[in-house]
C-alpha positions in Angstrom: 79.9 97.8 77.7 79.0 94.5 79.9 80.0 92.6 77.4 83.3 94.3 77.0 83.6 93.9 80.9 83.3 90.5 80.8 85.2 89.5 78.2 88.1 91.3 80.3 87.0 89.2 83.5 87.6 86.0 80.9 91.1 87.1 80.1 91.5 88.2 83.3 91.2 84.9 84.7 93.2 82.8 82.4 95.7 85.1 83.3 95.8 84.4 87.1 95.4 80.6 86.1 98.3 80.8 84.1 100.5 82.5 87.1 98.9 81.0 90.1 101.0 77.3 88.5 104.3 79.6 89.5 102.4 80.3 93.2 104.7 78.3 96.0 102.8 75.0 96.9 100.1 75.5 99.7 100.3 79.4 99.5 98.0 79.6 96.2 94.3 79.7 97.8 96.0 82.3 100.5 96.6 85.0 97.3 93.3 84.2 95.7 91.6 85.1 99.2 93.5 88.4 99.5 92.9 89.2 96.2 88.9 88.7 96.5 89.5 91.1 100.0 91.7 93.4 98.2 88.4 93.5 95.5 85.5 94.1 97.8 87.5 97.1 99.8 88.3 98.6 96.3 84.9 98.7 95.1 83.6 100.7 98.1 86.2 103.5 96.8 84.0 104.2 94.0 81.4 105.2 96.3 83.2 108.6 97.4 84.5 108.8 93.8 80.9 109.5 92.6 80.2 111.8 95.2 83.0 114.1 94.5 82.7 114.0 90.9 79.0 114.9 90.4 79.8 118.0 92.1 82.3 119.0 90.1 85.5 117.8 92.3 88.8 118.6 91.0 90.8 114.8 90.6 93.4 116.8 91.4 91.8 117.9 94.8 90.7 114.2 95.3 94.0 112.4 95.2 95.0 115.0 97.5 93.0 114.2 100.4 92.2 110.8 99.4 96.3 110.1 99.9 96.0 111.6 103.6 93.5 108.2 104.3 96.1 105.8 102.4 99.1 107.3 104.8 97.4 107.4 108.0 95.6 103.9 107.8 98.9 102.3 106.7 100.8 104.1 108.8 98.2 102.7 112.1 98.3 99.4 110.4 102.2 99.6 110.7 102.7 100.8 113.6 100.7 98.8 115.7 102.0 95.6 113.9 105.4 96.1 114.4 105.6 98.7 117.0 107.2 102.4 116.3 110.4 101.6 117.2 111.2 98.4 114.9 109.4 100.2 111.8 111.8 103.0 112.5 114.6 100.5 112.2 113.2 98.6 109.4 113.1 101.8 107.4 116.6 102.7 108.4 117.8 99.4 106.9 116.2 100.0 103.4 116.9 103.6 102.9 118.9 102.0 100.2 115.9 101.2 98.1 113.6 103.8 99.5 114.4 105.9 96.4 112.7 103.7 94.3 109.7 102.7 96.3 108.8 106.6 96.2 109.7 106.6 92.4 107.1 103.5 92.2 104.8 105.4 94.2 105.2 108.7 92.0 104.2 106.9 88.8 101.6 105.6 90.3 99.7 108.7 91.5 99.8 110.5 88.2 98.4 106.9 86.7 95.7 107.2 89.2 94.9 111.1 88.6 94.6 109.9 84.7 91.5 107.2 86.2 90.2 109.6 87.9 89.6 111.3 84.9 88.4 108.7 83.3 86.1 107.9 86.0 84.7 111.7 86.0 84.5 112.4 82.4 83.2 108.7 81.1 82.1 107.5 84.7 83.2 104.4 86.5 81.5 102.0 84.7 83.7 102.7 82.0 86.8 104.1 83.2 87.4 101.8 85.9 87.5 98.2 83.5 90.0 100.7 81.1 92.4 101.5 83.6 92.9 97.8 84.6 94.2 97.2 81.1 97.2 98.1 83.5 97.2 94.5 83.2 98.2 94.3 80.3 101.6 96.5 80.6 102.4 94.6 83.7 102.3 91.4 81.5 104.5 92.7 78.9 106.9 93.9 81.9 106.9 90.8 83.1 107.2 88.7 80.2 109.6 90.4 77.9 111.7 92.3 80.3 111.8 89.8 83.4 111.7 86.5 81.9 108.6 85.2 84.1 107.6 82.5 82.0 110.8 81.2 80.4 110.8 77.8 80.2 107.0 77.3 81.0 104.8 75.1 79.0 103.1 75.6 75.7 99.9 75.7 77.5 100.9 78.3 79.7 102.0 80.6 76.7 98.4 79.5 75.5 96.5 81.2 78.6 98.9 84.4 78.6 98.3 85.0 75.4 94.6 84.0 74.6 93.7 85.8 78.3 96.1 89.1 76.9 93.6 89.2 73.1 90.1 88.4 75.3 91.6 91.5 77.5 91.9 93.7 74.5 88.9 93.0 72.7 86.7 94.1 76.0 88.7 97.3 76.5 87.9 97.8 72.6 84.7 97.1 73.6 83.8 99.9 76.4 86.2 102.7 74.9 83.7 102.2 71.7 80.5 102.3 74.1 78.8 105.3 73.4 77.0 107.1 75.8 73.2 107.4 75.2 71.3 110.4 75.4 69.2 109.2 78.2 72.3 108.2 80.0 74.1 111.7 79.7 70.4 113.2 81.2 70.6 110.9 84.3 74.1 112.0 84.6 72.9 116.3 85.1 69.9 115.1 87.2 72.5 112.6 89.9 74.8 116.2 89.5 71.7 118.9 90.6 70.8 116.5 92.8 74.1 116.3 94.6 74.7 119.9 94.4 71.1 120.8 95.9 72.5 118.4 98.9 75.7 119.6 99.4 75.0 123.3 98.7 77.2 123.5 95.4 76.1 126.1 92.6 74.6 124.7 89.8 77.1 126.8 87.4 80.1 125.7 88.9 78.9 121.6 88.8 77.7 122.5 85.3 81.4 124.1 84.5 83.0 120.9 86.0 81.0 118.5 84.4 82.2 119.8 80.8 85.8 120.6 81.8 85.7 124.3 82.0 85.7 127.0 84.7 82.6 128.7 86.0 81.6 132.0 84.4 83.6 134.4 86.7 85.2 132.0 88.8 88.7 133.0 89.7 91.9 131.8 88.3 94.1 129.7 90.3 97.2 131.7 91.5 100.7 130.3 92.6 101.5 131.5 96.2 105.1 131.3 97.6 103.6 128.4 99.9 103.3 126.3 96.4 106.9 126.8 95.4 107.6 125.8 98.4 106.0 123.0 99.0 107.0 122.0 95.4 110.6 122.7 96.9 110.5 120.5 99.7 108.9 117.8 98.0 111.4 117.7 95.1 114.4 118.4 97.9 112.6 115.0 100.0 113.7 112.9 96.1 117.0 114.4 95.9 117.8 113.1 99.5 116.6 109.4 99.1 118.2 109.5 95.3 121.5 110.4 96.8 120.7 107.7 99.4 119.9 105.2 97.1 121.5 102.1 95.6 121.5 100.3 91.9 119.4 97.0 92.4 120.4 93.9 91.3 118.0 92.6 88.9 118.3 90.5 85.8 116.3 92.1 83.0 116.5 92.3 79.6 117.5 96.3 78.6 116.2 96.4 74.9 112.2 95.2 75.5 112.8 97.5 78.2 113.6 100.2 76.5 110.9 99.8 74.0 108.1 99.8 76.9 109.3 102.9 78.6 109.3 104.6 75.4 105.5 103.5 74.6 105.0 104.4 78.0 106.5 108.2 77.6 104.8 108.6 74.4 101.4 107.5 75.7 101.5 110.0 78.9 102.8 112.8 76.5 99.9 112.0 74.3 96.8 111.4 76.6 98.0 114.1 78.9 98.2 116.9 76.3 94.4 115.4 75.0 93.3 116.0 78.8 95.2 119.4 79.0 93.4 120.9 75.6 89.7 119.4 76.8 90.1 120.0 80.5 92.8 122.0 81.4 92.8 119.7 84.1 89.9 120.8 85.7 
């Protein structure tokens, strides 16, 4: 599993050597610095990730309330940057393409509620370096459909490519890691541990752990609230879609179309794997 890790950092790295010769002169070392930032905040995530997951959190639960810290800090950040005022009139002038941040934004919670999955069921040592094969589909987006490295050197095409296979072979690696017997026993004692602390029954951690409700726990019911909250939030997409304007982009349709249908096939796979093991719980 370290080794797997590793060889992913290798591949990760001739990657960001190969793009960092597109970086505009004198701005390179000012993206490798906010991406080393950007990697020490993220790794303190995993700390609360742990927490909620050894007592049986719900991922579902999770991204709820962990969204509700994203929004507010940006939303300080913003605010006292620009003032409330200009953000206001900032917004205003993209409502055009609004539509599509919060279509970018969409995908990306349901990826991050299939981590955190991954990172309760196989733990973060294991989910966490298979998610960032992300890496990968953002390379193929980038190549095949946008063109990025037309017209680059050999030796460019060299990295990509070589950094794309050392990236494979350590996802290979982990998703073929096994977990040992002794491992899967420290895993029960961290979860009794942490619901002795918190004051979480034993059954329902137990339950969690595997997948599966608690002996007599309740079903979730739908409430007219969830319809209409469901409602809103649906109505909030209609508004900005109506709002919303084509881009202008130069892409090229038929990789395109290839990599959304990989895409569509993947979710409907994986998802209805998770649905049949977990039931989402």
């Amino acid at each position: 599993m370290v080794g797997g890790a590793l060889v992913m950092c290798a591949g990760a790295t001739l990657l960001a050597i190969a793009s960092s010769t597109q970086a505009p002169a004198g701005h390179s070392f000012r993206g490798v610095w906010a991406a080393l930032g950007a990697g020490i905040l993220w790794g303190t995530m995993y700390i609360p990730y742990r927490k909620a997951y050894l007592t049986g959190m719900n991922p579902l639960s999770f991204v709820t309330f962990f969204t509700f810290g994203e929004l507010g800090m940006m939303s300080a950040l913003a605010i006292s940057n620009t003032g409330l005022a200009p953000l206001w009139q900032e917004l205003l002038s993209a409502r055009g393409v609004m539509f599509w941040l919060m279509l970018g934004g969409f995908i990306w919670v349901i990826g991050d509620l299939f981590q955190q999955y991954a990172a309760k069921y196989v733990g973060i040592s294991r989910g966490i370096p298979l998610s960032n094969s992300n890496q990968l589909w953002g390379l193929s987006w980038g190549i095949f459909v946008f063109g990025e490295l037309h017209g680059r050197s050999s030796s460019t095409y060299l990295q990509v490519i070589g950094g794309s296979l050392l990236m494979m072979l350590g996802v290979g690696a982990i998703a073929f890691s096994s977990a040992a017997a002794d491992e899967q026993a420290r895993w029960k004692e961290a979860a009794q541990r942490e619901g002795l602390r918190y004051g979480v029954a034993a059954d329902y951690v137990e339950a969690r752990m595997d997948g599966r409700q608690a002996v007599g726990e309740a079903k979730a019911s739908r409430s007219a609230w969830d319809w209409l909250l469901v409602a809103a939030a649906s109505a909030i997409f209609v508004i900005f879609a109506a709002m919303a304007r084509v881009p202008q982009m130069s892409l090229h349709w038929v990789p395109a179309m290839f990599l959304i249908a990989a895409l569509l096939l993947l979710l409907l796979i994986c998802g209805l794997a998770l649905w049949r093991t977990t039931r989402f719980h």
